[in-house]
C-alpha positions in Angstrom: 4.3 202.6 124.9 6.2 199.8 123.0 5.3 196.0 123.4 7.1 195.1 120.6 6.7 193.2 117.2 5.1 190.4 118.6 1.6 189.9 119.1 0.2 191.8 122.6 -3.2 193.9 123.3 -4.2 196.3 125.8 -7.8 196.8 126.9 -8.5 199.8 129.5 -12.0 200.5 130.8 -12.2 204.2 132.4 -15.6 204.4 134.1 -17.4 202.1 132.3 -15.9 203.0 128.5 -13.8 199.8 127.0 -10.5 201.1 125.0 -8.7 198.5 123.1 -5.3 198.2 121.1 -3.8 195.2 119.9 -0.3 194.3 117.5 -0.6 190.8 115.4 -3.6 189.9 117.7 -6.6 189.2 116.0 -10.2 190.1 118.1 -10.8 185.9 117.9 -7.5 185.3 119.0 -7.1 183.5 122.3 -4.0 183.8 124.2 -2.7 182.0 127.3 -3.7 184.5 130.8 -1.0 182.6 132.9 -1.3 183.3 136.9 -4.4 185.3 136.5 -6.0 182.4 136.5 -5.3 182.2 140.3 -7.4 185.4 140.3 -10.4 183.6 139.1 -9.6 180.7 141.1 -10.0 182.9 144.0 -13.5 184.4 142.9 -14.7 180.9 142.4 -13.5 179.9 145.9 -15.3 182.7 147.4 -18.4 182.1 145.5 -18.9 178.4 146.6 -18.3 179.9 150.4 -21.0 182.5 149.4 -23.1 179.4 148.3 -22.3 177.4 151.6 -20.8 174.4 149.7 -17.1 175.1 151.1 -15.7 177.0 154.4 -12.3 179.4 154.8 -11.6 176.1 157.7 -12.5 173.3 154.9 -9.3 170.7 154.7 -8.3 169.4 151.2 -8.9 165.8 152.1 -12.6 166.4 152.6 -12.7 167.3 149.0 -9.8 166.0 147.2 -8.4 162.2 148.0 -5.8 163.5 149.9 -6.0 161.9 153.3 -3.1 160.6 155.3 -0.6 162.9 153.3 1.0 166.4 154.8 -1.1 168.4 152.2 -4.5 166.9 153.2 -4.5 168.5 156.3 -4.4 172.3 154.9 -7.3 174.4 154.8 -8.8 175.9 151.4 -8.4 179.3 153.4 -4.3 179.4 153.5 -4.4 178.0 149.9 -6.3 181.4 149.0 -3.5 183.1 150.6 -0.4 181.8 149.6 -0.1 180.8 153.5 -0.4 176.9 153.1 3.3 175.9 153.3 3.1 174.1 150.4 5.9 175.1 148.0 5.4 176.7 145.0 5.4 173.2 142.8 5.1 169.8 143.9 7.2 166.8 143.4 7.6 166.5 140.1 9.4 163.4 139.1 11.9 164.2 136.0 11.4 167.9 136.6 15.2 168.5 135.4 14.2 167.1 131.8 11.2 169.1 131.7 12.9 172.4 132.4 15.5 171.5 129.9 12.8 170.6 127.1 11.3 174.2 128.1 15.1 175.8 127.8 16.0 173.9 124.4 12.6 172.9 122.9 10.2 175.1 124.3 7.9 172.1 125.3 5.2 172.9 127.9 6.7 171.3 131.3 3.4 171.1 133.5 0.7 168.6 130.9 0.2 166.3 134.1 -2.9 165.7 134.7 -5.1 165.6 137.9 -4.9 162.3 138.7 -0.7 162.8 138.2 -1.3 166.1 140.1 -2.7 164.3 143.2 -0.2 161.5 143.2 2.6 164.2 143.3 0.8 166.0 146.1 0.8 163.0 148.0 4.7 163.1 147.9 5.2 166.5 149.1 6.0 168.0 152.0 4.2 170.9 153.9 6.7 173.5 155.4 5.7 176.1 157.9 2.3 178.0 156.9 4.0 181.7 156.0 3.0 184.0 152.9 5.1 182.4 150.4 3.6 182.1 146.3 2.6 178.5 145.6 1.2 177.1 142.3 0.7 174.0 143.7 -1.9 175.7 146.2 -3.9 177.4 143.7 -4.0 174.1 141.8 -5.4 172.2 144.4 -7.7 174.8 145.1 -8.9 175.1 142.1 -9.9 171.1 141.8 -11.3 170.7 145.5 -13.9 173.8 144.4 -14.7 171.9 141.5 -15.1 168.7 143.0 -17.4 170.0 145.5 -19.6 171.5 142.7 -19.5 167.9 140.9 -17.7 169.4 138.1 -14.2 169.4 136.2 -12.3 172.7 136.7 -12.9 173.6 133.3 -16.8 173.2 133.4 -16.8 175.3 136.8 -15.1 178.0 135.2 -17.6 177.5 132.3 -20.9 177.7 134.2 -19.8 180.5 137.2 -17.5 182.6 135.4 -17.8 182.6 132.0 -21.3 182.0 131.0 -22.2 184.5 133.3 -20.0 187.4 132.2 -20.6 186.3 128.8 -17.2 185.5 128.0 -17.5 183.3 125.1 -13.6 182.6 124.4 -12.9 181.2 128.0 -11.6 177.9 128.1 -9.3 175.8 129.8 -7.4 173.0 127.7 -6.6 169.7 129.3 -4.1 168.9 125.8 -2.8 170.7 122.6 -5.8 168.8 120.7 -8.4 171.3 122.8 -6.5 174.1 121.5 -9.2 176.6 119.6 -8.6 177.1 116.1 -7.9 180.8 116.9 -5.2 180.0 119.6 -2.3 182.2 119.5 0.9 181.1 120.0 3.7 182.2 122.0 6.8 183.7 121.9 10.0 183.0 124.0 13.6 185.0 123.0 14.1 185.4 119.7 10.6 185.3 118.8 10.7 181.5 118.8 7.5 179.8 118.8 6.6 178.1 122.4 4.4 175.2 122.7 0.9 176.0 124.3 1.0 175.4 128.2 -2.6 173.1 128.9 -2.8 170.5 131.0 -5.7 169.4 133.3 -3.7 169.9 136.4 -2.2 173.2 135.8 -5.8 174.9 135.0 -6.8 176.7 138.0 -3.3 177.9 138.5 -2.7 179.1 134.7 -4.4 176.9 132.5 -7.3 179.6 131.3 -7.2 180.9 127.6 -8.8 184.3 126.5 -9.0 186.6 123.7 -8.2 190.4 124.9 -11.9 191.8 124.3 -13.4 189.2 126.6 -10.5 190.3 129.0 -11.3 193.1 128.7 -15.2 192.4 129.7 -13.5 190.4 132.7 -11.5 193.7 134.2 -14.9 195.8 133.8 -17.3 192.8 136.2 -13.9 193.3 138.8 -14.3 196.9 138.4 -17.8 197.0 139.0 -18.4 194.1 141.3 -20.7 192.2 139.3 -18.0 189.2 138.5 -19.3 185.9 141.1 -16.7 186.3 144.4 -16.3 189.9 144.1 -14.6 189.6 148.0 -12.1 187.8 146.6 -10.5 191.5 145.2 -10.6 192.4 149.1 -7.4 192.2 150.9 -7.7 190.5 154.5 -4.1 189.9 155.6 -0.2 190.6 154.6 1.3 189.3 152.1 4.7 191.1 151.3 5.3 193.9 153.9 2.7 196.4 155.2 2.3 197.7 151.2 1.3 194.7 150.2 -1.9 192.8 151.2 -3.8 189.3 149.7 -7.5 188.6 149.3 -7.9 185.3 147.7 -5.3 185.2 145.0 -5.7 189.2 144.4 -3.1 191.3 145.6 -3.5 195.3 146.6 -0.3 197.4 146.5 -0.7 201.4 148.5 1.5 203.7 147.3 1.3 207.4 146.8 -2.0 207.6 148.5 -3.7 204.9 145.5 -4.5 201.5 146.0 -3.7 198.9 142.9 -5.7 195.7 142.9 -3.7 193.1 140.7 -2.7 189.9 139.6 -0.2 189.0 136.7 1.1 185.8 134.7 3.7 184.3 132.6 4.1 181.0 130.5 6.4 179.8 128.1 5.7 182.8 125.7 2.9 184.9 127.4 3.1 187.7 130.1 -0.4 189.3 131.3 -1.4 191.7 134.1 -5.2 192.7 134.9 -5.1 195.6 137.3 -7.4 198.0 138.5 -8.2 201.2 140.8 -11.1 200.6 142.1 -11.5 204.4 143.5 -11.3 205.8 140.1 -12.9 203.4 137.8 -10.1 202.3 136.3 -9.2 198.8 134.9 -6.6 197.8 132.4 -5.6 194.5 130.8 -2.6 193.5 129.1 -1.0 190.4 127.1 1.9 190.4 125.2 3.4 186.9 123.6 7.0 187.4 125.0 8.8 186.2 128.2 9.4 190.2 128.9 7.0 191.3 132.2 4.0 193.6 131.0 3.6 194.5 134.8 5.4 197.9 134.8 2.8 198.9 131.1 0.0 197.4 132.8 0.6 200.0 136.0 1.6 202.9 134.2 -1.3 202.8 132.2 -3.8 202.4 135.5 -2.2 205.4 137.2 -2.6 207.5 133.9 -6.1 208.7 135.2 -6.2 211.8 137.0 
């Protein structure tokens, strides 16, 4: 297995016993977990509809001032899935520019914050509702949840995820200046350094920081149900083809007789992938500070089990 001379880590829990190896990646050391934040934007969506503050049938303008647009008029239930027809950003103005800043610079493209989140909702169309991978969705979902709760994103992440599990690195950075001292930063080619991706907007869609043994302690409350929204890891309908299915934001792939529940990310400079086989009691986790995919290590190592 070779991740590189950059900084990555790997955690793997095998019925109930936590393995970790890490490169340049200190034990403090928060990285950037990318898309698998939509993973734990899905458990928190399922927990408020275990706690009866939201329904699957909820729209977004009952939570979110989004009334009179195209995107008020989804339900919370299609965001979960990917099924919303919302595309997968919104209507960024100067979006060119920011991509080209990423490209030359290495800047983070998606600071905005909610209330620039919203107004760029408002300006975006809603195309037919198909599986079809949105940030945008997860992002909204992400904030109506919260505001139902009476809380920022961050804080609901805070009080239902991470205080609960005990996962004392978690945090979700509105601005470089909420940066932890121990944040890691990113790679891109080259091993050039890549500017932190925060922003209020972006958190429930890839916003949330960890270090690799609170991942780690993450993977093992998936494995063994214990995480808040555990139904979220079950998959209800299609996503990509009959081997493919979607709970809320966690996919399962069948192949060869074993199931693989999953989500992965990527930023600027990070790649994760949180997996697990839930019939073996298997989980693995892993980050690497590079734009390469971790997706093919992160499966390889789940299907090493007998």
């Amino acid at each position: 297995m070779d991740l590189g001379d950059v900084p990555w880590g790997v955690a793997v829990v095998d019925r109930g016993v936590v393995s970790l190896s890490a490169h340049l990646l200190p034990d403090d050391g928060d990285v950037e977990i990318g898309s698998v934040s939509k993973g734990v934007t899905g458990l928190l969506y399922r927990d408020a509809v275990a706690r009866g503050e939201v329904t699957p049938e909820d729209l977004l303008q009952q939570h979110l001032p989004l009334a009179g647009c195209p995107a008020g008029g989804v339900t919370l239930g299609s965001l979960a899935q990917h099924r919303s027809g919302l595309p997968r950003l919104p209507a960024i103005p100067g979006m060119l520019g920011r991509s080209w800043r990423l490209w030359r610079h290495q800047a983070n493209p998606y600071g905005d914050t909610l209330a620039a989140l919203l107004e760029q909702t408002r300006a975006t169309k809603v195309g037919r509702p198909r599986p079809a991978y949105s940030n945008l969705g997860f992002e909204l979902l992400g904030h109506a949840v919260a505001a139902v709760a009476g809380l920022a994103y961050a804080e609901l992440v805070r009080t239902r995820i991470a205080e609960p599990l005990g996962l004392a690195s978690w945090y979700v950075p509105a601005s470089p200046a909420e940066l932890s001292a121990h944040a890691v930063t990113g790679r891109a080619r080259g091993g050039r350094p890549v500017e932190a991706w925060t922003g209020e907007g972006i958190g429930p869609a890839g916003g949330i920081r960890s270090t690799l043994p609170d991942l780690a302690t993450f993977a093992a409350a998936l494995l063994d149900g214990s995480v808040p929204g555990a139904d979220a890891l079950d998959p209800t309908a299609r996503f990509a083809g009959p081997a493919v299915r979607i709970g809320a934001a966690w996919l399962t792939t069948s192949a060869r007789g074993r199931t693989t529940t999953w989500h992965n990310g990527g930023t600027g400079g990070w790649r994760s992938y949180v997996g697990l086989d839930r019939d073996a009691g298997r989980a693995v986790a892993v980050v690497r500070a590079s734009t390469r995919s971790v997706d093919r290590i992160g499966y390889d190592l789940l299907r090493s089990s007998p």
